[in-house]
DSSP file (Angstrom, degrees, kcal/mol; ACC not computed):
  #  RESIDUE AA STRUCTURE BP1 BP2  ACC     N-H-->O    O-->H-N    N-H-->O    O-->H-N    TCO  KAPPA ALPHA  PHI   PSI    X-CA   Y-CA   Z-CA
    1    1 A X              0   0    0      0, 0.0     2,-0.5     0, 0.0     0, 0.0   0.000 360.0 360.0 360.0 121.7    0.0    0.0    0.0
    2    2 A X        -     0   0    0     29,-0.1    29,-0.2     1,-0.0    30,-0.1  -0.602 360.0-131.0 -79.1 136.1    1.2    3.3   -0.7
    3    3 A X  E     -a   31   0A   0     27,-0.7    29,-1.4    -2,-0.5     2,-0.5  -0.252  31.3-127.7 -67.3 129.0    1.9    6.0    1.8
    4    4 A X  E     -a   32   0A   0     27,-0.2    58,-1.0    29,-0.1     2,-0.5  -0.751  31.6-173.2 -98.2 127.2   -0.1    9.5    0.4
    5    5 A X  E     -aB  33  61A   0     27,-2.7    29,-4.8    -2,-0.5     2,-0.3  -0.979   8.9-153.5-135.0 143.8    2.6   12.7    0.2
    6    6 A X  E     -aB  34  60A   0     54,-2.4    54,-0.7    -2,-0.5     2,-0.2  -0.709   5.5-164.0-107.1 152.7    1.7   16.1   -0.5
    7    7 A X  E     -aB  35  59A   0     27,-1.8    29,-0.7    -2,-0.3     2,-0.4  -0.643   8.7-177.1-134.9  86.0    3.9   18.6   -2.0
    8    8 A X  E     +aB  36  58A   0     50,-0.7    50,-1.6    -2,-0.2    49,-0.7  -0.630  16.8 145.9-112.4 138.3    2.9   22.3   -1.8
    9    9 A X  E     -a   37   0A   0     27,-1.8    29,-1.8    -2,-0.4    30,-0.4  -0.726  45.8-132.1-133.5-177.4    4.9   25.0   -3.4
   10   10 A X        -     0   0    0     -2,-0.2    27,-0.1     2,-0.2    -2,-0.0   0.265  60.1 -94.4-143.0  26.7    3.8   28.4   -5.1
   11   11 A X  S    S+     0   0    0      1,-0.3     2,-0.5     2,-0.0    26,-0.0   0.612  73.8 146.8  88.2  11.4    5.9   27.9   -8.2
   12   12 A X    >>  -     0   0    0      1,-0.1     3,-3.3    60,-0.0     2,-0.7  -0.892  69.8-103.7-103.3 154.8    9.2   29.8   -7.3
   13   13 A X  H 3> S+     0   0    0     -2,-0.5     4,-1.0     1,-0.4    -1,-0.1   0.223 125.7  50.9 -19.2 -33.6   12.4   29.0   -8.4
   14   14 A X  H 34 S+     0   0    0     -2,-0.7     4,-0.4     2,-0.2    -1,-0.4   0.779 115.7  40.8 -76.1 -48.3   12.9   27.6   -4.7
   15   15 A X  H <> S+     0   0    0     -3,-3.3     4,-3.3     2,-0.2    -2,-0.3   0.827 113.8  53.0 -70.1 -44.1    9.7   25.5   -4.7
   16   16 A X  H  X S+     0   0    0     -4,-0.5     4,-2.3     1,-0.2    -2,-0.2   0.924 108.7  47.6 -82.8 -14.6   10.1   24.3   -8.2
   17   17 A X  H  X S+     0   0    0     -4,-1.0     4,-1.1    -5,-0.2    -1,-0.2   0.682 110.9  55.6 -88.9  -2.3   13.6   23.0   -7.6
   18   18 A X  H  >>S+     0   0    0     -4,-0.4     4,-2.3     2,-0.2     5,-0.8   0.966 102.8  51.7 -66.0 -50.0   12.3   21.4   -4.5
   19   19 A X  H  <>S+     0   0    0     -4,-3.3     5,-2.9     1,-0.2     6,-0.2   0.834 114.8  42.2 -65.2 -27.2    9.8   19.6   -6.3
   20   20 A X  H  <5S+     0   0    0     -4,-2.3    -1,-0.2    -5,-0.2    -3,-0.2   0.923 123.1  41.9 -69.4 -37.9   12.4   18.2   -8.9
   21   21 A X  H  <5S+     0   0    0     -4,-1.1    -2,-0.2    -3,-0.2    -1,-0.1   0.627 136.7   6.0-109.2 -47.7   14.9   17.5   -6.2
   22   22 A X  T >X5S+     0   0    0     -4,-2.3     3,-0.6    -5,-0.1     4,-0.5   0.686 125.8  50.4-131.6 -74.4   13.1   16.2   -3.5
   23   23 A X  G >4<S+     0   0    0     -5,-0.8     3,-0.8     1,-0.2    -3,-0.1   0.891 118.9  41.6 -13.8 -80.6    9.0   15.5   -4.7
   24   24 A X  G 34<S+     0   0    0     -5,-2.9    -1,-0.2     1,-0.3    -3,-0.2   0.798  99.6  67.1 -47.8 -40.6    9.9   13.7   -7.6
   25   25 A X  G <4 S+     0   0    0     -3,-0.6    -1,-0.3    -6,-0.2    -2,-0.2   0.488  77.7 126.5 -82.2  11.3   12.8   11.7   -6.2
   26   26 A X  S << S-     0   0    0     -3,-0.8     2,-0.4    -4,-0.5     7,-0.1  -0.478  79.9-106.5 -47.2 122.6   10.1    9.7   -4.0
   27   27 A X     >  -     0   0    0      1,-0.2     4,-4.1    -2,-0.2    -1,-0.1  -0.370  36.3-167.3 -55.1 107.0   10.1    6.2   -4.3
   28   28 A X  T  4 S+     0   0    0     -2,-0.4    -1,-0.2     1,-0.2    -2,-0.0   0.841  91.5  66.3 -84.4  -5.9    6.8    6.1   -6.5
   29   29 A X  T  4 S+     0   0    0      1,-0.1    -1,-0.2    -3,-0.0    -2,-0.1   0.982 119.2  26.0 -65.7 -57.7    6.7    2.2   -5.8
   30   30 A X  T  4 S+     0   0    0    -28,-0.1   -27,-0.7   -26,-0.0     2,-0.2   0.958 121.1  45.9 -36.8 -63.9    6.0    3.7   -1.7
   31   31 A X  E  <  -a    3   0A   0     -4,-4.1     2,-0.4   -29,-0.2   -27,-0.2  -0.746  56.5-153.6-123.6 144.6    4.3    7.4   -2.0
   32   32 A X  E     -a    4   0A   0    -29,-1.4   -27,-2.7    -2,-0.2     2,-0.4  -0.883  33.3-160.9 -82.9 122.5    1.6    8.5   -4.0
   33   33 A X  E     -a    5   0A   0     -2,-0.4     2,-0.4   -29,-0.2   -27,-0.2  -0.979   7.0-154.0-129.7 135.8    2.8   12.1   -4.1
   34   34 A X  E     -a    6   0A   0    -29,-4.8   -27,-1.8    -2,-0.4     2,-0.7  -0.927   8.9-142.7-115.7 146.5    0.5   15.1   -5.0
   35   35 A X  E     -a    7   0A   0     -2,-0.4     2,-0.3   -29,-0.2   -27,-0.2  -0.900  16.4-168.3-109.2  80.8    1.6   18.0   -6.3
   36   36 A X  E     -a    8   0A   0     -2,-0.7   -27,-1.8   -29,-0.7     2,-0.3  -0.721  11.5-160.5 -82.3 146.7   -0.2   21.3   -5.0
   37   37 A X  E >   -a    9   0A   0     -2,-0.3     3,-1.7   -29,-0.2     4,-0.5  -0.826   7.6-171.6-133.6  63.4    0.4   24.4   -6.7
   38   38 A X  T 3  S+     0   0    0    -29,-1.8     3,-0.2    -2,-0.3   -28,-0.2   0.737  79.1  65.6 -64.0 -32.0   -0.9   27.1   -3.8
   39   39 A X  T 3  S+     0   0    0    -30,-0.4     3,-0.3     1,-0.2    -1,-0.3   0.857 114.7  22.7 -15.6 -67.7   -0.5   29.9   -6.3
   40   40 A X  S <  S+     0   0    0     -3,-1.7    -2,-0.2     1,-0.2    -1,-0.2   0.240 124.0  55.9-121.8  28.6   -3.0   28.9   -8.5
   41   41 A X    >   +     0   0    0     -4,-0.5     3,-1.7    -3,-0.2    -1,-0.2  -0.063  54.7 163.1-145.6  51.2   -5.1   26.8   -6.0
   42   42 A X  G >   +     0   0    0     -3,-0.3     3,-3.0     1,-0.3     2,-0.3   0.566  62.6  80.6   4.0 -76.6   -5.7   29.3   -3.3
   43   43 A X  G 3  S+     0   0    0      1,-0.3    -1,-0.3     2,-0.1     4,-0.1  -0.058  88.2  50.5  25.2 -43.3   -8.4   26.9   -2.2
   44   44 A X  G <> S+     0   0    0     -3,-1.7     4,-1.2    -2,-0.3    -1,-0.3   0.123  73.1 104.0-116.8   3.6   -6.2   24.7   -0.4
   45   45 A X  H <> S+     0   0    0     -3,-3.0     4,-1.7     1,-0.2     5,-0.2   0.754  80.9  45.0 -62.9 -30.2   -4.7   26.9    1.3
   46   46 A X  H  > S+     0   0    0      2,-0.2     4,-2.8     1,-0.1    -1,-0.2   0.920 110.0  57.9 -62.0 -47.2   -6.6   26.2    4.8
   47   47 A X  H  > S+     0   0    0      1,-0.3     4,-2.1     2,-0.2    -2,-0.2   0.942 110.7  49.8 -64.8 -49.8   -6.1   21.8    4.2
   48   48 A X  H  X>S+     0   0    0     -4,-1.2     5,-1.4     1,-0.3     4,-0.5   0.836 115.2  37.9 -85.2 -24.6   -2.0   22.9    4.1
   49   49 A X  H ><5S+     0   0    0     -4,-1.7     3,-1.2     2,-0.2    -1,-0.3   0.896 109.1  59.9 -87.0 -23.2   -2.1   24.9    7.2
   50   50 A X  H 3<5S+     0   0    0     -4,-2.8    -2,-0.2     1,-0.2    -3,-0.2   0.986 107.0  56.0 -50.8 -66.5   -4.5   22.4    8.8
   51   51 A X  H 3<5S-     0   0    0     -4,-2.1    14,-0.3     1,-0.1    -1,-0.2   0.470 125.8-103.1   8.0 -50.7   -1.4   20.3    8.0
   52   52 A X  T <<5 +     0   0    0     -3,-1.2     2,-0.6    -4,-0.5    -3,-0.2   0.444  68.0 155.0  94.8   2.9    1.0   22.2    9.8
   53   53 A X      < +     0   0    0     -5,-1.4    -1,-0.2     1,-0.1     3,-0.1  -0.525  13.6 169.8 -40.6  89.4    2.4   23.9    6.7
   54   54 A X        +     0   0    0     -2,-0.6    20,-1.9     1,-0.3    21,-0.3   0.693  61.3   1.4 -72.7 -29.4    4.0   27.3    7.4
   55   55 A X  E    S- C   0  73A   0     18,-0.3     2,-0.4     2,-0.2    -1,-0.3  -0.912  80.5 -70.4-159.8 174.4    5.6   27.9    4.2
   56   56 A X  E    S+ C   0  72A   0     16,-2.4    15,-1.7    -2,-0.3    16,-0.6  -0.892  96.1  43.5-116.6 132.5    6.2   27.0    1.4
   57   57 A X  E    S+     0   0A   0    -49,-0.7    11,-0.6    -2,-0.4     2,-0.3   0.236  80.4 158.8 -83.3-179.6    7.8   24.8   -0.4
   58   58 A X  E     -BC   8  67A   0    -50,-1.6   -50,-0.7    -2,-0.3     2,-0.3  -0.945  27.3-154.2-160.1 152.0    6.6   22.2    2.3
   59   59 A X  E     -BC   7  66A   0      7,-1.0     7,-1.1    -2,-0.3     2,-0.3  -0.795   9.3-149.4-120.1 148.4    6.2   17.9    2.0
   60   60 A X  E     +BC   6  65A   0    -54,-0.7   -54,-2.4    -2,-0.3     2,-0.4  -0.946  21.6 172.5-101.6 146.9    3.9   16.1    4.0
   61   61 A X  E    S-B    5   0A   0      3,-2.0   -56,-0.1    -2,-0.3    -2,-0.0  -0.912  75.7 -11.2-105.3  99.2    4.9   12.4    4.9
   62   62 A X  S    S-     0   0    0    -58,-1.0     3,-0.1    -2,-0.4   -57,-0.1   0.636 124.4 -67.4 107.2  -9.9    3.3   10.3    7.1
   63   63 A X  S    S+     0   0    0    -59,-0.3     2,-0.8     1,-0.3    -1,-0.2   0.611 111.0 104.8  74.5  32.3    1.2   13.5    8.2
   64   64 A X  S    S-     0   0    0      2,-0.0    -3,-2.0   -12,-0.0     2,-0.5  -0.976  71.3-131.0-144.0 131.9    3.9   15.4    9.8
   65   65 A X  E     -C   60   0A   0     -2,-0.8     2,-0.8   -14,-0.3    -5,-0.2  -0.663  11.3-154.1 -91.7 131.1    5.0   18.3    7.4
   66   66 A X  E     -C   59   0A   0     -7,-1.1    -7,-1.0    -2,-0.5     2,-0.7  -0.873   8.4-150.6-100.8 133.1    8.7   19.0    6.5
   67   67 A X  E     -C   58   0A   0     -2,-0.8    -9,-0.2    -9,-0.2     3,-0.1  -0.812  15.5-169.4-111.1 119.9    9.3   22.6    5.6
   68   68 A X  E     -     0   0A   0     -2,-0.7     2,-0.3   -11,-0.6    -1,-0.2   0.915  64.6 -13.8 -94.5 -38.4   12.4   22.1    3.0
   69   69 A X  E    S-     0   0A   0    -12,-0.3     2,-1.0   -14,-0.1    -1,-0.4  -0.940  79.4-104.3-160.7 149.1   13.6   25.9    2.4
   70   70 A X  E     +     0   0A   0     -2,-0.3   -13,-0.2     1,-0.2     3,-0.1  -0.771  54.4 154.8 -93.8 125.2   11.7   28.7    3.3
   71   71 A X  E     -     0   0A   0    -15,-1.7     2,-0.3    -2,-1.0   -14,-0.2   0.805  66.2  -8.1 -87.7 -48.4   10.2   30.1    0.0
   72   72 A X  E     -C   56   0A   0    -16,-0.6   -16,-2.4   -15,-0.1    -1,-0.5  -0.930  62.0-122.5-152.9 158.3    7.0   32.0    1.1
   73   73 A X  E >>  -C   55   0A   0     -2,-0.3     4,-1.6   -18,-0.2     3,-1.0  -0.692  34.2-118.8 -97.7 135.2    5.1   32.4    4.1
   74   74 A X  G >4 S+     0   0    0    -20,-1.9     3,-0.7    -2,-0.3   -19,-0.1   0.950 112.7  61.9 -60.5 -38.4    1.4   31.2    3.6
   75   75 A X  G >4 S+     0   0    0    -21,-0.3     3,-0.7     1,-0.2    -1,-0.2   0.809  92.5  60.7 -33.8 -37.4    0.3   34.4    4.4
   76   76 A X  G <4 S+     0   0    0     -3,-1.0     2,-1.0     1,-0.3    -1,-0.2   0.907 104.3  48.7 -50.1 -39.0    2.0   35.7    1.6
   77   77 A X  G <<        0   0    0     -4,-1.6    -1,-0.3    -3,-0.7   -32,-0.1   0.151 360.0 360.0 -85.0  37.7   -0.1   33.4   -1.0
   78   78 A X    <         0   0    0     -2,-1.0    -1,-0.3    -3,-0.7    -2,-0.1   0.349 360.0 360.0-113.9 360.0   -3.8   34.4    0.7
């Protein structure tokens, strides 16, 4: 069974080389990893701070969020 991982970024240069670097390099046989785009899915912003998401770019695994480089503060994207 795979393990569900979230990846929320807001599509700068710090978020997108996270997601190549780190998202992507996920064992996909493990994690189903989804890709959130907080930019352009506002929407979702509340499920990633429910999360424990502070900025962005951000993973969760496992439910416990790793905050990889600080890109943007979620406030910033509201």
């Amino acid at each position: 069974m795979k393990t569900q991982a979230v990846f929320y970024h807001a599509g700068c240069t710090v978020c997108v080389a996270a997601e190549q670097n780190i998202a992507l390099a996920l064992d996909p046989a493990r994690y189903a990893v989804e890709i959130v785009h907080l930019g352009e899915d506002k929407g979702r912003i509340a499920e990633a701070e429910q999360a424990g998401v502070l900025s962005v770019p951000a993973l969760i695994l496992d439910g416990v969020p790793f905050h990889i480089n600080f890109g943007a503060d979620l406030a910033a994207l509201k």
